[in-house]
Steps between C-alpha positions, in 0.01 A plus 500: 500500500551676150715843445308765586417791211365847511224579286417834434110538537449823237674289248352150502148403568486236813144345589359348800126400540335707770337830424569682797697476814484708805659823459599468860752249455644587215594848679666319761721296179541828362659632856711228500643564172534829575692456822751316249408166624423226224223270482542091394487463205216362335462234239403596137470294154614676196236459236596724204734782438453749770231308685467325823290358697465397885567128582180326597745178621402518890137565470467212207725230691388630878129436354435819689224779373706753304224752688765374835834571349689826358748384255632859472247666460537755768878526449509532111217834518744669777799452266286594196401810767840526597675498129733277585611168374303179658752253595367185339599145453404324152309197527308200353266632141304247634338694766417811390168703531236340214469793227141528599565564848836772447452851676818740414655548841473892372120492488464341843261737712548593856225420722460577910 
């Protein structure tokens, strides 16, 4: 397992590749973080100055629908929520989100 980094969501742009997630659970991750608890970290790829993206490596070598997994989704918006630092863990280039298929982690909408 890599070092783990804190990236400051107001100051870099992270991606994922869901629109929405349930607003639901990312109150409970924003609870959590404000009970001074930490979540895992979750993995990212670096793909230009000041942007990230999440690591599609389970769902592309689980062969699993990306509709089935997270990624950190839910625990990036309550940090971004939160304003402070995701605890990350650089990975692989090689599996980030396609260009055509990036949604900033900022503009991710809250549905119940």
């Amino acid at each position: 397992m890599g070092e783990v980094q804190y990236l400051d969501l107001h100051k870099v742009e992270l991606y994922g590749w869901h629109r929405s997630r349930s607003g639901n659970d990312i109150r409970r991750y924003q609870e959590l973080i404000r009970s001074g608890s930490e979540a895992p970290p979750i993995h990212v790829c670096e793909i230009g100055p000041d942007e990230y993206t999440l690591d599609m490596y389970y769902t592309v070598n689980r062969g699993l629908d990306n509709a089935l997994l997270d990624g950190g989704h839910r625990r990036a918006k309550a940090y971004y929520e939160e304003r402070v630092p995701l605890p990350v863990i650089l990975s692989n280039k090689a599996f980030a989100v396609p260009p055509e298929r990036r949604v900033p982690i900022s503009k991710m909408e809250l549905v119940d």
